[in-house]
C-alpha positions as MATLAB code, in Angstrom:
seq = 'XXXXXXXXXXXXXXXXXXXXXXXXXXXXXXXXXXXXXXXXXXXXXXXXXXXXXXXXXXXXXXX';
ca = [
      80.928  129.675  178.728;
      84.366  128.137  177.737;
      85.108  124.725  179.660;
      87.895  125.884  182.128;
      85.224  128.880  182.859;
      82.661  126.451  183.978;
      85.026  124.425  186.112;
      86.563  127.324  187.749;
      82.769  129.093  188.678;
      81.095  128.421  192.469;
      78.248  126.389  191.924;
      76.168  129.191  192.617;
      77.049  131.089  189.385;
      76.850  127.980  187.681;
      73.132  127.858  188.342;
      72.801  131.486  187.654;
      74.009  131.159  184.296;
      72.054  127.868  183.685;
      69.014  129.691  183.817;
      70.315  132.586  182.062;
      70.965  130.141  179.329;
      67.957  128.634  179.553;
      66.199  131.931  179.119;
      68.196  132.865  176.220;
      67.607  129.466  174.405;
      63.843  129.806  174.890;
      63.943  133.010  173.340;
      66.205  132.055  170.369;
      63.960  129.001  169.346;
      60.546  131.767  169.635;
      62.167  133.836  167.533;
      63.292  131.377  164.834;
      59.764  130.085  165.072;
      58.717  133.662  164.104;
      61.096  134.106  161.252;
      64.397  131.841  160.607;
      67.643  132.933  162.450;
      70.397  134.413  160.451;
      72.653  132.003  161.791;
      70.697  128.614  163.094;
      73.763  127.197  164.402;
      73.022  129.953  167.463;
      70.311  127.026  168.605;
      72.848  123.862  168.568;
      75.761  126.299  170.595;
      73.735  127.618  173.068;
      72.119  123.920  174.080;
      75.369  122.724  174.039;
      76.515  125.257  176.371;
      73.347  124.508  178.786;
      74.144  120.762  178.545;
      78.108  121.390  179.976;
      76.946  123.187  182.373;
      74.429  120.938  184.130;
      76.669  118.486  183.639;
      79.245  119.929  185.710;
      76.375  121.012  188.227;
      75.476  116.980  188.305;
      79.194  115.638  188.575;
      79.672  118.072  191.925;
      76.488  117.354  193.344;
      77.671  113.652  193.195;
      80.722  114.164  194.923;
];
């Protein structure tokens, strides 16, 4: 999810799609454990993407 997506989602599809990334990262890390990913950089995007959005999830839970 782009930036301006995250901010503009209800904090209950933000939590929805944390744990769909979640999910997804899990199974991208097995399966470069099995045999290396065609494109590794898949790993560092997708935690990225996890990290934005629980950081948005953190900043409205503070205010």
């Amino acid at each position: 999810m782009k930036q301006s997506e995250i901010k503009e989602a209800s904090t209950a599809e933000l939590q929805e799609a944390l744990a769909d990334s979640r999910k997804a990262y899990t199974e991208l890390k097995m399966a470069h454990t099995i045999s290396p990913l065609e494109n590794p950089i898949q790993l560092r995007s997708q935690k990225r993407g996890i990290a934005r959005i629980a950081t948005e999830l953190t900043n409205r839970e503070v205010q």
